[in-house]
N, CA, C and O atoms as a MOPAC input file, in Angstrom:
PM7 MOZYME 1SCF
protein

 N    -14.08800 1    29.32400 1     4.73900 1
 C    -14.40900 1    28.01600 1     5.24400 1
 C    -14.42900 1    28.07900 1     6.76200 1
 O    -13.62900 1    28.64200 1     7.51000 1
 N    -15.46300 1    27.41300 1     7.03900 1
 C    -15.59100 1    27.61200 1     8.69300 1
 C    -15.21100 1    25.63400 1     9.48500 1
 O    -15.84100 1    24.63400 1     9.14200 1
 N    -14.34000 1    25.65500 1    10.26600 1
 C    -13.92400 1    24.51400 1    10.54500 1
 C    -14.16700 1    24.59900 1    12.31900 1
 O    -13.81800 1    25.42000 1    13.16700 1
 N    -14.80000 1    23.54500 1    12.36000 1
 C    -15.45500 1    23.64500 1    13.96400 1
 C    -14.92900 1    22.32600 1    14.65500 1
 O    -15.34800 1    21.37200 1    14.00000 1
 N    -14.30800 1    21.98400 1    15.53400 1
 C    -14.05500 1    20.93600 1    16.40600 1
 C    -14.31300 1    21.02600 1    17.91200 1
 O    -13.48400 1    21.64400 1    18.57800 1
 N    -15.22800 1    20.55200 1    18.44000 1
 C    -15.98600 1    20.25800 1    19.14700 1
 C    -16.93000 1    21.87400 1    19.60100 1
 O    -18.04100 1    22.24200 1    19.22200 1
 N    -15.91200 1    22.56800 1    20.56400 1
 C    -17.05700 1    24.25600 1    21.00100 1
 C    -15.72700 1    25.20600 1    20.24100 1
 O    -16.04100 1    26.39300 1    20.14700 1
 N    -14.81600 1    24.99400 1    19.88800 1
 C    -13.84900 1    25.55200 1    19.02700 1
 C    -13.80500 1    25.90200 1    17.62900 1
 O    -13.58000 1    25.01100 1    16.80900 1
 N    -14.08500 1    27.67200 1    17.07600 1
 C    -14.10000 1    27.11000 1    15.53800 1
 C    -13.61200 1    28.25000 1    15.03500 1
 O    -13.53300 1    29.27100 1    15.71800 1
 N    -13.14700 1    28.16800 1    13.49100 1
 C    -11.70200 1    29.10100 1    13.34900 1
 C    -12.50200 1    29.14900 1    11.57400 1
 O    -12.52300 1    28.22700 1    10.75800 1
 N    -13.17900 1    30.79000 1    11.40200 1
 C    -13.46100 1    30.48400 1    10.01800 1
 C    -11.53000 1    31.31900 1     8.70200 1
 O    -11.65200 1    31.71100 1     7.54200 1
 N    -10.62200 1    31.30200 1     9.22800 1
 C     -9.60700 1    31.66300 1     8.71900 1
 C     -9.06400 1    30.48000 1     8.04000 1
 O     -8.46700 1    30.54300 1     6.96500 1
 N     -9.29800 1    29.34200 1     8.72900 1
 C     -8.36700 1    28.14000 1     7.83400 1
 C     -8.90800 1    27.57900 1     6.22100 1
 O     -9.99500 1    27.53900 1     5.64500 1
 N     -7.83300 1    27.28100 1     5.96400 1
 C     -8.00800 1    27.30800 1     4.47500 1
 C     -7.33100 1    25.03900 1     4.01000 1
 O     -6.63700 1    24.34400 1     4.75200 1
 N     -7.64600 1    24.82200 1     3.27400 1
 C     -6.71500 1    23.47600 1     2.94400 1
 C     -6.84700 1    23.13000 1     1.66700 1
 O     -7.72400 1    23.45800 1     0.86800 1
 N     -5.49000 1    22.13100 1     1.46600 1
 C     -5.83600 1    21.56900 1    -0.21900 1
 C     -5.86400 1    20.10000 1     0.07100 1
 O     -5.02500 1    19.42300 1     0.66300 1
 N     -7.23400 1    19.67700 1    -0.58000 1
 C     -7.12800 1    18.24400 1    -1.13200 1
 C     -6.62400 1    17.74600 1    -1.87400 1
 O     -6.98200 1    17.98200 1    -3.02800 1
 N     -5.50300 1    16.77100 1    -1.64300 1
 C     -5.62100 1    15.96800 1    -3.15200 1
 C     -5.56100 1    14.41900 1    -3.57300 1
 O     -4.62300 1    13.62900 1    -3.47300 1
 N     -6.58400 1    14.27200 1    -3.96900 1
 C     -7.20700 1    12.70400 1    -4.53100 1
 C     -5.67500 1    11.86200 1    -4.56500 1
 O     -4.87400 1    12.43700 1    -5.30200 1
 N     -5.20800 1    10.79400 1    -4.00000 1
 C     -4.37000 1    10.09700 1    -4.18600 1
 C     -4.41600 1     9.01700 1    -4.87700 1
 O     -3.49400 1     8.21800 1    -5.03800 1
 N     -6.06400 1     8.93600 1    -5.52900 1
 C     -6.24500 1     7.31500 1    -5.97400 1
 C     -5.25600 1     7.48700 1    -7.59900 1
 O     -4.64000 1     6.66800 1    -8.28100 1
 N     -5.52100 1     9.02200 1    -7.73100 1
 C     -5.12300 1     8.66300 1    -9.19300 1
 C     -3.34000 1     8.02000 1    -9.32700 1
 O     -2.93600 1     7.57800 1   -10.40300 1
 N     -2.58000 1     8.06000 1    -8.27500 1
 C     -1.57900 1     8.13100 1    -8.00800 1
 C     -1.17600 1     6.41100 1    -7.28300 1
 O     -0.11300 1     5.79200 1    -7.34700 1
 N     -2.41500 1     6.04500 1    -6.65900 1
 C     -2.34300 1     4.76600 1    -5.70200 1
 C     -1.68300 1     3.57100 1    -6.81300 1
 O     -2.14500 1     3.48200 1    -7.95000 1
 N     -0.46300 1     2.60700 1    -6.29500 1
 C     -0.38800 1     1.48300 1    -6.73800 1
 C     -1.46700 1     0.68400 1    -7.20200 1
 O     -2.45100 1     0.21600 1    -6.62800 1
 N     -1.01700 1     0.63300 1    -8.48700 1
 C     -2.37800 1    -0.61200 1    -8.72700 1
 C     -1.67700 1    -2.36200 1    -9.44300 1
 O     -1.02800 1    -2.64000 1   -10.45100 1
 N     -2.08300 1    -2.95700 1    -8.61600 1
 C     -2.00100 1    -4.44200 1    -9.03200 1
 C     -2.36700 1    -4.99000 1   -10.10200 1
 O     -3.50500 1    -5.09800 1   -10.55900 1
 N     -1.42700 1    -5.32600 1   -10.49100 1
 C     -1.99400 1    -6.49200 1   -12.05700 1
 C     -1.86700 1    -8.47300 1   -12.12900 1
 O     -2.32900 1    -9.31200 1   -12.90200 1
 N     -1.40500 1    -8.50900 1   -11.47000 1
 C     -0.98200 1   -10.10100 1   -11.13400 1
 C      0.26000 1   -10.31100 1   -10.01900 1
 O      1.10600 1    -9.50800 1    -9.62600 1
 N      0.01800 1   -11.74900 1    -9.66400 1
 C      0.65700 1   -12.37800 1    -8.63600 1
 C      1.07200 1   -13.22300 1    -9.23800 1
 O      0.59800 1   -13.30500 1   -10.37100 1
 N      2.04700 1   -14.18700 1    -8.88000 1
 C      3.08600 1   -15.01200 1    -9.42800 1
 C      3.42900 1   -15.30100 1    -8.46600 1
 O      3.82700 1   -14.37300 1    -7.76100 1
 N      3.48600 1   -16.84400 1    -7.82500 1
 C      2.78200 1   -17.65400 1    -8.39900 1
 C      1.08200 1   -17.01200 1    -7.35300 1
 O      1.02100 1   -16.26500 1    -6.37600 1
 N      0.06300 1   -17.65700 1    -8.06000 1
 C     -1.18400 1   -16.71500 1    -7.50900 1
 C     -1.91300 1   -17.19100 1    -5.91000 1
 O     -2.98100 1   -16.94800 1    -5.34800 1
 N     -1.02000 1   -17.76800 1    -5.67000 1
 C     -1.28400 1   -17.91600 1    -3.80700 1
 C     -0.02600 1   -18.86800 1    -3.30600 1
 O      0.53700 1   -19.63100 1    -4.09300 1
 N      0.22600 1   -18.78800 1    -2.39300 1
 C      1.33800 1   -18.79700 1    -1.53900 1
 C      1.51100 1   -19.19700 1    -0.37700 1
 O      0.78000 1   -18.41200 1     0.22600 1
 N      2.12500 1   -20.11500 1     0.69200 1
 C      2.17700 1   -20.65800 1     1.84100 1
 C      3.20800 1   -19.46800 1     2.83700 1
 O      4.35200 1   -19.92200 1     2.82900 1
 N      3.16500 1   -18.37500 1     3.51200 1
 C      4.19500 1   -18.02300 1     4.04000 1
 C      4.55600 1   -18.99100 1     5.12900 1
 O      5.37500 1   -18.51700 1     5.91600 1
 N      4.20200 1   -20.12400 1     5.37100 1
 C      5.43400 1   -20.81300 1     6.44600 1
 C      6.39400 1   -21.24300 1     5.14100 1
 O      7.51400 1   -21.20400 1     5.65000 1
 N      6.56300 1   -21.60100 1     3.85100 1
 C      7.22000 1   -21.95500 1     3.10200 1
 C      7.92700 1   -20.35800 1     2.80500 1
 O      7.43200 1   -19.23200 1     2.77600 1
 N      9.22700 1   -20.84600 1     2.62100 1
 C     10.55100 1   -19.39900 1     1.50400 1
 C     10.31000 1   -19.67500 1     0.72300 1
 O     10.01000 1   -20.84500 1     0.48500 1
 N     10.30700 1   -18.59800 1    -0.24500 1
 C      9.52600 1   -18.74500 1    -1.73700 1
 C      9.83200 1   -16.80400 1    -2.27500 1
 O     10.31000 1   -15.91900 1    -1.56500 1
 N      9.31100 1   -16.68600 1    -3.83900 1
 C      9.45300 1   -15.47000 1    -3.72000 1
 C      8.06700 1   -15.18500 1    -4.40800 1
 O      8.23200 1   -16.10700 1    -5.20700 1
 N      7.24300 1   -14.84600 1    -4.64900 1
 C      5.93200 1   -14.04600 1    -5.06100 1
 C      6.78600 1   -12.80300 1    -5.79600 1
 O      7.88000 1   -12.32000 1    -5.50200 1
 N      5.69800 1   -12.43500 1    -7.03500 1
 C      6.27300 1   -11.74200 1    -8.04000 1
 C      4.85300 1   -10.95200 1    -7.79000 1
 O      3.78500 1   -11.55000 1    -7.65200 1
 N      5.02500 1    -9.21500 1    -7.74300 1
 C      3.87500 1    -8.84700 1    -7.82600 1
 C      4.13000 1    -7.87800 1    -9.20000 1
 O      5.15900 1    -7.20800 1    -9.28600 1
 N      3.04700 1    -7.86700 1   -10.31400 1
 C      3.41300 1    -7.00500 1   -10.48300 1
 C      2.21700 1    -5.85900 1   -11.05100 1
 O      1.03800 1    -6.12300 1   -10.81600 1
 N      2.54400 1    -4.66700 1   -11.75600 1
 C      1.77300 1    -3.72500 1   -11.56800 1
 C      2.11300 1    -2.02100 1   -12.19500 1
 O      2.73000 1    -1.67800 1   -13.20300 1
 N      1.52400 1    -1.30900 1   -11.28100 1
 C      2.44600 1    -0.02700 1   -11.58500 1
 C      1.95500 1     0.80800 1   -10.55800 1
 O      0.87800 1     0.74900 1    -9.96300 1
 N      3.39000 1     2.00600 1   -10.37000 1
 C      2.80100 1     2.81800 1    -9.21000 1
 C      3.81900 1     2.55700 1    -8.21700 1
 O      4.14600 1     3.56100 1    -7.58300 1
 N      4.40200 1     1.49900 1    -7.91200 1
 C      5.20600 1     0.78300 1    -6.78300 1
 C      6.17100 1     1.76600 1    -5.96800 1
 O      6.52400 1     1.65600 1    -4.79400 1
 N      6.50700 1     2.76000 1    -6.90000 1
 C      8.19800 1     3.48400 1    -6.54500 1
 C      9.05900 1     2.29800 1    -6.66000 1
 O      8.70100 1     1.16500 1    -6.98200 1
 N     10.33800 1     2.73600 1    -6.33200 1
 C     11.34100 1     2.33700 1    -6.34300 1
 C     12.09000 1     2.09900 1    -4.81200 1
 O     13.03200 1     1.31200 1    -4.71300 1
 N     11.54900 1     2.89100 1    -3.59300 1
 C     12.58000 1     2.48100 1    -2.21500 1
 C     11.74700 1     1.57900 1    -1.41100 1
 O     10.66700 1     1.99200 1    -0.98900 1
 N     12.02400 1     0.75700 1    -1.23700 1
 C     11.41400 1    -0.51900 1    -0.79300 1
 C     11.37300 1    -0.22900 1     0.99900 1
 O     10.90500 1    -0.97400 1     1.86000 1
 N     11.95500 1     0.95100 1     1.14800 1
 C     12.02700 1     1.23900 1     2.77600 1
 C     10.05800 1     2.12600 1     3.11800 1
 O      9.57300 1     2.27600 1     4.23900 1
 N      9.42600 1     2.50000 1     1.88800 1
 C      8.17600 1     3.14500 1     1.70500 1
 C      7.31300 1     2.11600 1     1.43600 1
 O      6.16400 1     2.50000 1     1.65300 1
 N      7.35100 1     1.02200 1     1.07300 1
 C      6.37800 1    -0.31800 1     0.88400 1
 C      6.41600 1    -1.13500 1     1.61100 1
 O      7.42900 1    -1.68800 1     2.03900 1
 N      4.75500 1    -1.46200 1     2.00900 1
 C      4.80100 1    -2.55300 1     2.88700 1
 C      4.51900 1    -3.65000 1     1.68800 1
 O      4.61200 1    -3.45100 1     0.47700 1
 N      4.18100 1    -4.76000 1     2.31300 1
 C      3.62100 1    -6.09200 1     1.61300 1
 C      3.07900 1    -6.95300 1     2.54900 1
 O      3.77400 1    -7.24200 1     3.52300 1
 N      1.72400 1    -7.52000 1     2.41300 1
 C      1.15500 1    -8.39800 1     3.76000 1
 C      0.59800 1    -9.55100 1     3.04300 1
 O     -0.02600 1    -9.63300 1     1.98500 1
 N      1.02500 1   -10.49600 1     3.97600 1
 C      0.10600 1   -11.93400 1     3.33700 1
 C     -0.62600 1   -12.18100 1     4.39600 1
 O     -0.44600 1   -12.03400 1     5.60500 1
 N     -1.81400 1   -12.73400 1     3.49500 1
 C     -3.20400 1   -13.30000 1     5.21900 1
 C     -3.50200 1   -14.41300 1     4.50400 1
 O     -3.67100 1   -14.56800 1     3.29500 1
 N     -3.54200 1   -15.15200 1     5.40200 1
 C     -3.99800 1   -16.90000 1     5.31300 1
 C     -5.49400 1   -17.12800 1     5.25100 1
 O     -6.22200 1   -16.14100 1     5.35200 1
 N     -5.87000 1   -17.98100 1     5.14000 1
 C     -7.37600 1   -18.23500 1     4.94300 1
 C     -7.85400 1   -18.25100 1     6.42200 1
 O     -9.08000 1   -18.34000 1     6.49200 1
 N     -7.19200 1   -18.18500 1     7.67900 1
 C     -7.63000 1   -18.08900 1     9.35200 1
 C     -7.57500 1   -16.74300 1     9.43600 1
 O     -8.12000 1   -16.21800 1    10.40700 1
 N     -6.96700 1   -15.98500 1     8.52900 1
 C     -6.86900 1   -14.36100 1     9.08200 1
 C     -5.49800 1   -13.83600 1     9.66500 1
 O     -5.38700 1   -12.73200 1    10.19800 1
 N     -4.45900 1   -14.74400 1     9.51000 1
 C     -3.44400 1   -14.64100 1    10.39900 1
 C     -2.27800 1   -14.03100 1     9.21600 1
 O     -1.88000 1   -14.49700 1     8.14800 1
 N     -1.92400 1   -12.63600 1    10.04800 1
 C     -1.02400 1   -11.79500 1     8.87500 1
 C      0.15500 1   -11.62700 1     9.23200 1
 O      0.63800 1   -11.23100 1    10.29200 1
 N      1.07400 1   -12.30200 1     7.25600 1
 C      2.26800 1   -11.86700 1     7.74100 1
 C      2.81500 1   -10.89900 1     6.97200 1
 O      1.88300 1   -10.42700 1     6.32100 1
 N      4.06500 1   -10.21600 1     6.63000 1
 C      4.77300 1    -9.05500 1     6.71100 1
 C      6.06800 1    -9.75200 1     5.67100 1
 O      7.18300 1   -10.12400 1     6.03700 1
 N      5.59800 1    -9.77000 1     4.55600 1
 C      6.87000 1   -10.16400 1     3.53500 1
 C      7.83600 1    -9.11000 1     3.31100 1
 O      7.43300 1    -7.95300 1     3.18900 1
 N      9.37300 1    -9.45700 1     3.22900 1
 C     10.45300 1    -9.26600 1     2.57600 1
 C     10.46600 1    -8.58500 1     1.19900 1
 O     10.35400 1    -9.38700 1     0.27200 1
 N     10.54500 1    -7.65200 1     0.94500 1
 C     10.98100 1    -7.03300 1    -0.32600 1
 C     12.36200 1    -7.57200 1    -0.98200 1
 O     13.15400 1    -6.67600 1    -0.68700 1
 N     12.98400 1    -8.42300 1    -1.61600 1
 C     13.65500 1    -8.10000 1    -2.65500 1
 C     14.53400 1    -7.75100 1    -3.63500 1
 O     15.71700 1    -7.95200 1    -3.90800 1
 N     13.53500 1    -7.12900 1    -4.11100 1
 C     13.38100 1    -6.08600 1    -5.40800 1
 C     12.18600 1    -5.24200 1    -5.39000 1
 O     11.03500 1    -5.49200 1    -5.03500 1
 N     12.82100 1    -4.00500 1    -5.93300 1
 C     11.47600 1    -3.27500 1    -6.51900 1
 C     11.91900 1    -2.49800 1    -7.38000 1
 O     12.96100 1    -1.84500 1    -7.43000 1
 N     11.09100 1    -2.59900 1    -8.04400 1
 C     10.47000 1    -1.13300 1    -9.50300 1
 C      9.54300 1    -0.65100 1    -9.73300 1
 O      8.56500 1    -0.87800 1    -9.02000 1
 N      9.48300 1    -0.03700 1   -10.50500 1
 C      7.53700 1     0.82800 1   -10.22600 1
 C      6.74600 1    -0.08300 1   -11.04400 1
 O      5.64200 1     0.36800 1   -11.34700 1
 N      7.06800 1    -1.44100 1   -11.55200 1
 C      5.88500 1    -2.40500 1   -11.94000 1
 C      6.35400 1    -3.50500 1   -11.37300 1
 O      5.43600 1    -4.32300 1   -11.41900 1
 N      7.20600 1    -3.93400 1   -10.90500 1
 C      7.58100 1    -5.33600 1   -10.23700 1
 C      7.96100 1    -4.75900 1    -8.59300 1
 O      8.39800 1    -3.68800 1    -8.17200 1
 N      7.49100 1    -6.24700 1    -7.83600 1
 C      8.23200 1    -6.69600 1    -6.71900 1
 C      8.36400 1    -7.93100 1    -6.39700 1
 O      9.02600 1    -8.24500 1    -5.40800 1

C-alpha cells in the first residue's frame, strides 16, 4: 500500500479497518417522545449497544432554534438510559 500526504510518501505502511456501524448504538424509542430541557424531567432512551459507563456517553438535546443541550445520565445499561 502506498500512502502519500502531501510531497511525502511511505509505500511500507500497512492498516486495519474496522466498520464500527455493526457495533454503533442503535435507538429504539424515547420516553416521553419530546422534551423541554429548561424543564427537570427524566427521558428514557432506550435501545441497544449503550455500554454500561456512563463516563463514555454523551446525550444531546436540540430545540426546534438549534440551541444544544448536554443531558445528565442517570442510569445506564446496554438498552436503557
Amino acid at each position: 500500500m502506498n500512502i502519500q500526504v502531501g510531497a511525502v510518501s511511505n509505500t511500507n505502511l500497512s492498516f486495519t479497518y474496522t466498520d464500527g456501524s455493526a457495533t454503533a448504538p442503535k435507538i429504539s424509542s424515547l420516553s416521553p417522545s419530546s422534551s423541554n430541557p429548561a424543564k427537570k424531567g427524566v427521558l428514557n432512551i432506550t435501545g441497544s449497544g449503550f455500554g454500561t459507563n456512563s463516563s463514555q456517553v454523551n446525550v444531546f438535546l436540540a430545540n426546534s432554534s438549534g440551541k444544544i443541550y448536554q443531558l445528565s445520565i442517570l442510569k445506564i445499561t446496554d438498552t436503557l438510559m
